[in-house]
Each structure stands twice: as structure tokens, then as C-alpha cells.
N, C-alpha and C positions, 0 to 999 in steps of 0.2 A: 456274761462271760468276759473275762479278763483278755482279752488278746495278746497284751501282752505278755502275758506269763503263759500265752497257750506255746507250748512246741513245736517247731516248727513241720515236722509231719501232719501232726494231728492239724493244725492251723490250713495244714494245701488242704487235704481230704474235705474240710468245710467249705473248704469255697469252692473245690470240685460238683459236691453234693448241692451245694444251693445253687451254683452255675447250672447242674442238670434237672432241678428244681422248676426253675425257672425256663428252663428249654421249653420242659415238658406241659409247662402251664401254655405257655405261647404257642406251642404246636399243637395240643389239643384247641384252642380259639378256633381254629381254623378246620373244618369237617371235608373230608370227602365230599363233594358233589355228584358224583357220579352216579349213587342210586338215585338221581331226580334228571339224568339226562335222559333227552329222547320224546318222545308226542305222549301226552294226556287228555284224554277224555273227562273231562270237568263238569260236574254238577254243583253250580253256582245257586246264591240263596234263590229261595222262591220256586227250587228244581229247574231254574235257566240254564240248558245246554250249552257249555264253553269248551275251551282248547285250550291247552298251551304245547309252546315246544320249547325245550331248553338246550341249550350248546353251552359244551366249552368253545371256548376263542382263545389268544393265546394273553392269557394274562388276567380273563377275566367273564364271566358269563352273560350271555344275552338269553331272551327271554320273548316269543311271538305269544301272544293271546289273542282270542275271541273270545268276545262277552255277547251274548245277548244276540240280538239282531246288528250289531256292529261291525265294520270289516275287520281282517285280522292286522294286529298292530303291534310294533316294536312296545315291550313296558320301559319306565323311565329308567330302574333301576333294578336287578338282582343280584343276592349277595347269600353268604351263607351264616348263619350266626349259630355256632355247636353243629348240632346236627340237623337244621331247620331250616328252611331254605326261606329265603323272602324277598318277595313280589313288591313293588314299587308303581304306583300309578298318579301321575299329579292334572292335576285340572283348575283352569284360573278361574277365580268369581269376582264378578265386581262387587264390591263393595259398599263406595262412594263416586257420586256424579257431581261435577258444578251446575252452576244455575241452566247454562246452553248446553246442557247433557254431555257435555265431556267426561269419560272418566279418570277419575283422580288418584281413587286406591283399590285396588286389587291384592286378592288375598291369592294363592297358593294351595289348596286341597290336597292333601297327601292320603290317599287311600294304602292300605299295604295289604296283603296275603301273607299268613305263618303257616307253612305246611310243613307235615313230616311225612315222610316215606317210610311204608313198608312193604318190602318187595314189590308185587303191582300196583299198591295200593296207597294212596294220598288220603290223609285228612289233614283239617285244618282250620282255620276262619279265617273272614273276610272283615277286617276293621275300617269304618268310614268317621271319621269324624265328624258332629255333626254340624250344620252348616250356622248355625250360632255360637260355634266351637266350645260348646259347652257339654260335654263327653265327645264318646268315641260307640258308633254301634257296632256291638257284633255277629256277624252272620258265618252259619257252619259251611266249609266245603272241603268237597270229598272229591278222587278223582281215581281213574282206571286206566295202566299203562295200557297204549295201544301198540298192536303187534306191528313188526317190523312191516313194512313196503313190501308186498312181493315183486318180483321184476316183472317187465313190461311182456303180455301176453302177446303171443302169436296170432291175432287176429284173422290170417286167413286160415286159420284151423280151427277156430270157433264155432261150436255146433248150436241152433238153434231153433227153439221147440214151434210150436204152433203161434202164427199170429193172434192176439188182441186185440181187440178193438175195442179201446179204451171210451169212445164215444160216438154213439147212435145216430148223431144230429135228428132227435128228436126232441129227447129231456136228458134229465139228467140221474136217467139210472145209470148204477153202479158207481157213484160220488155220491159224498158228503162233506158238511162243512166239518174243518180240523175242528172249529169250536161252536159245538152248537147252539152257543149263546148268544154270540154275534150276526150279523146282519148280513144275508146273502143279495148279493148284488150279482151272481151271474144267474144270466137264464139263455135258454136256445131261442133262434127266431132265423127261418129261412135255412137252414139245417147247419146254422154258424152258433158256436159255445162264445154267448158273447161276457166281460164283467163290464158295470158300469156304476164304478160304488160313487154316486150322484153326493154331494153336498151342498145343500142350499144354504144361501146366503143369510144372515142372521138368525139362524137357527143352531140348535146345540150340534155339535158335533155326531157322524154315525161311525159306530165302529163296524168295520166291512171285516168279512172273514174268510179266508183264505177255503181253497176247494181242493178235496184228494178224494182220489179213487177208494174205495172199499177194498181192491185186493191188494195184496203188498209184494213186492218183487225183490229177488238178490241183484244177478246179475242180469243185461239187457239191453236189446238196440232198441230205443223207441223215435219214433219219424213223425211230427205234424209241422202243421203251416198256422205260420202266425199275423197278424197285421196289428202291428203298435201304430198309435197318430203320434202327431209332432207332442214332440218333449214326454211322451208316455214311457210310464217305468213300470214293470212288471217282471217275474221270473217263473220259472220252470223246475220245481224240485224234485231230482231223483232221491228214491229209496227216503225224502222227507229230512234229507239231510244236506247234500248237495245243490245250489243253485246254480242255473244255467242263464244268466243275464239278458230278460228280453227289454229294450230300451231302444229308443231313438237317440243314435247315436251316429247315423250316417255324413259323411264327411268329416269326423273327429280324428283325430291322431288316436291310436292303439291303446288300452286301456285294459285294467283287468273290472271296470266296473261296463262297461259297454256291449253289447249288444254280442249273443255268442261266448262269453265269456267267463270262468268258471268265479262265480262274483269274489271277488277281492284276494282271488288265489291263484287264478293262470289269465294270463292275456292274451289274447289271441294273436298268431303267428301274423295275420296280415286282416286287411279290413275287407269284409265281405256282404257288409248292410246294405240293405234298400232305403230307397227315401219312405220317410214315415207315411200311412196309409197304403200302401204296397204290401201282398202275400208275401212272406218270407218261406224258405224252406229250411226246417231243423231235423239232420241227422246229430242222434248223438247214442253213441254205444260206453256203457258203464262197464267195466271189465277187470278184475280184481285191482280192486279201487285205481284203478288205468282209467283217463277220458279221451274218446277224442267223438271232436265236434266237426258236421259238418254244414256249413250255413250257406243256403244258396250254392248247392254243388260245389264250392269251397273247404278244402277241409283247412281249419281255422287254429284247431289244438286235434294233436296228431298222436294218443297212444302218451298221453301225461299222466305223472302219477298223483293222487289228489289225497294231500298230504293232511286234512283234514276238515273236520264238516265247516259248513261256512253260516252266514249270521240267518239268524231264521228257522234253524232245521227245530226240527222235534222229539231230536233224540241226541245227546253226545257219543251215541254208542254203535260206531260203522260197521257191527260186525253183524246186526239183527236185518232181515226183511223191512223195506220200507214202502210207503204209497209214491206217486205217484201225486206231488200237489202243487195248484195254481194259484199265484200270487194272488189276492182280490182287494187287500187294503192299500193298494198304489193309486192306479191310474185305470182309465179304461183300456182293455184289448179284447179281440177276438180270436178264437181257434177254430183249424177245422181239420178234419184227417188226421185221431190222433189214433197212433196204433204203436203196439211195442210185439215182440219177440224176445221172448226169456232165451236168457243160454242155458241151454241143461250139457254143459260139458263135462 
């Protein structure tokens, strides 16, 4: 086209049309985010139970996940590219060491998530580069919005059915191992639910496997006593989803990984641990997904809302019946008096 012998109408009308040309290209770049705000239920490769939750902020999006048996964690980076949302996760590798094991060079791992949205529904893949960065693997994930928070229930109007007794101090009916493949380390003795996943020394490793009830519960208060020793880690999972952090943690500053606390999601309002080897006492009532904890006639977390499952559970999906399962691949501990009360409200 000649410009100069274009007319001068004709000549604006082109440069109006390619001015809105180009609007239109640069506004479409940029997608909606909105069908991917709000809490997801994640099934990660291998069927690993995850989370995310996504926010706008004012400028830009942020992004909480859980992976795996991991606590929940800020991702590096979320962005939206068309209509695709993408997840950012970096992790540093050494590389190279000098002669007195310093290291020298460290690389950067850039893992990312592509997902798309439809209605409730996520898929997507998980890309990892591989650690000789010679490709890139790809794993499928797929994800289910989770329903809004309901508000905080009225707890002294809560009706509740017949007690359970979750344990005999006998044996170990009515439990089983979550995976029957692995190696049980709890047994009774003297009418105490004791774990004691032993590792000897120079020998290959045992993999210990965690203990749930046979029946499954919604909603619930359940009450036992515990006794962790020094530096013992173990937890408490409601419905198989939720942990309840049993740990020596007495005299520590307030934590959400500590003793009573809903692991890596609520901290407990004030400290209320015994010294390690000392019966502990656990109230704790589940109540449309509301916690409150009471440790030691303390109440610790009071009527919180538990914004989604935490690292360990056995399901990403909070709206099924769960058991009722005890940590057994940490440390040693022992229970005793373990009983629950369903709500049938």
C-alpha cells in the first residue's frame, strides 16, 4: 500500500482498525483468572492427595499448596498464560563440591503445573525436569473445586449419638494397617496401644505403617490420652485427612507443627504440653470442617475452620467418611482411652 497516495479518511480508518487490532491481541494475552480462584482438591501423579488454594491480591496472584506428606506452602510463582493457569515450584541442587566439600555450583529446578479449568473441574500436568536436564517429565493432574466453608457451628447445640470405643486395651480389633504391605510396629501390652517402629542399626531400613480403625466417621468428638517421649513425633488423623500433631514440644514457642496442633494449618492459641513421657489429655471435636482442640483441659484451637486436608491424608476429597488413623512411621508412642461420639445432627 502506497500511503502516500492513500486518502486521508481511508489512511485514519487503518490505523484505527490496526490500533484495535492490536488492543484486541494484547487483551486476549491476558485470561480471566477467576474460574481457578478458591480451594482444590488435587490428585497429584502416582494418585498423591494435594491442595491448592488460589487468591487474587491486588496486582497479582498467589497460590498455597500441599503435596504429598509435605506442610502447606506459599508456590514460587503463579501466572496465567490464555486461558491456563501456571503453577511455579523451584528447588536448589548441588551440583558441584570443591576438594573440602564446599559447594561451588548449584543449579535451580524449576518444576511448573499447566492446568485448565472447567467449571469444578481441573486437569492438567505436572512437568519436572529431569535432574540431568536432559528432558522434561510429564505427570497427569486433575483436581475438584471444593465447596465453600460453611460458618462456624454452634457447638453447644450439637447432638451426639452413642459412644465408641475405639479400643479394647486388649488387641487390636477393629484396626488395621492403612497399607497392608508395610510393617506393623504397634501392639497392646498392659491394656496401653503401644507403636514402636524399632530400626536397628546397620541393617536395611523397615518401612512401619501407619494404623486406622475399620469404621469411618463424618462428623465427631473423639477423647484419648497420649504419652510421646523426648523428641517423639507422631499424629492423630481425623476422617484420614486431617492431622492432629502429637510431638514433644513442651516449652517451645507456639507453632502450627507442635504438639495439639492442626499440622502446618492452625497453631495453637496458647501452649498447653506436658513434659515428654507424661499422659497427655486430647479433646478434639470435628464439626463441619470446624476444629477445636482441647489439650490438657486447655482448649488450644477453639471452633477453627480447616481450610484443607494436610500432608499424609488418604484422600484429597473432605466431603467422604473417613477412619480414624495413627501415625506409626515416626517415632515411638503410646495411647490409651480412645473413644469418639459421632454427631448425628
Amino acid at each position: 500500500i502506497n500511503i502516500k497516495k492513500m486518502k486521508k479518511p481511508i489512511f485514519i480508518i487503518c490505523i484505527v482498525i490496526a490500533n484495535l487490532m492490536i488492543k484486541s491481541s494484547y487483551l486476549n494475552s491476558y485470561s480471566d483468572p477467576s474460574p481457578f480462584l478458591g480451594s482444590w482438591a488435587l490428585t497429584l501423579p502416582n494418585t498423591v492427595p494435594g491442595w491448592i488454594e488460589v487468591r487474587q491480591e491486588v496486582g497479582y496472584l498467589v497460590c498455597d499448596m500441599l503435596w504429598g506428606w509435605a506442610s502447606v506452602f506459599p508456590l514460587d510463582n503463579v501466572y496465567m498464560d490464555g486461558d491456563k493457569l501456571i503453577l511455579t515450584r523451584n528447588s536448589d541442587i548441588i551440583r558441584k563440591k570443591n576438594a573440602v566439600g564446599e559447594t561451588v555450583l548449584t543449579h535451580t529446578l524449576t518444576s511448573y503445573m499447566v492446568l485448565t479449568a472447567d467449571g469444578e473441574q481441573l486437569t492438567g500436568g505436572y512437568y519436572t525436569p529431569e535432574y540431568d536436564g536432559l528432558g522434561v517429565r510429564e505427570e497427569p493432574v486433575s483436581g475438584k473445586k471444593n465447596p465453600p466453608l460453611p460458618p462456624a457451628p454452634d457447638l453447644t447445640k450439637v447432638q451426639y449419638g452413642d459412644e465408641i470405643s475405639l479400643f479394647n486395651g486388649k488387641d487390636l480389633m477393629g484396626w488395621k494397617m492403612v497399607d497392608p504391605n508395610s510393617t506393623n510396629g504397634f501392639f497392646v501390652k498392659d491394656g496401653i496401644l503401644e507403636n514402636d517402629p524399632v530400626q536397628e542399626e546397620g541393617k536395611p531400613h523397615i518401612r512401619y505403617g501407619n494404623l486406622r480403625t475399620e469404621q469411618e466417621f463424618e462428623d465427631f468428638n473423639l477423647t484419648l490420652e497420649v504419652n510421646v517421649p523426648k523428641n517423639g513425633n507422631s499424629g492423630v488423623y481425623l476422617r484420614g485427612i486431617y492431622e492432629i500433631q502429637v510431638y514433644d514440644s513442651y516449652g517451645l514457642p507456639q507453632n502450627a507443627h507442635h504438639m495439639g496442633a492442626l499440622y502446618s494449618r492452625i497453631i495453637p492459641g496458647v501452649n498447653a504440653e506436658k513434659p515428654a513421657g507424661e499422659w497427655q489429655t486430647m479433646d478434639i471435636t470435628l464439626c463441619d470442617r470446624h476444629l477445636t482442640v482441647i489439650l490438657n483441659d486447655v482448649t488450644i484451637i477453639d471452633n477453627q475452620p480447616v481450610k484443607g486436608i494436610t500432608g499424609g491424608a488418604l484422600t484429597s476429597d473432605e466431603s467422604k467418611a473417613g477412619p480414624i488413623y495413627l501415625q506409626g512411621d515416626h517415632d515411638k508412642v503410646m495411647y490409651r482411652n480412645i473413644q469418639l461420639r459421632p454427631i448425628v445432627q
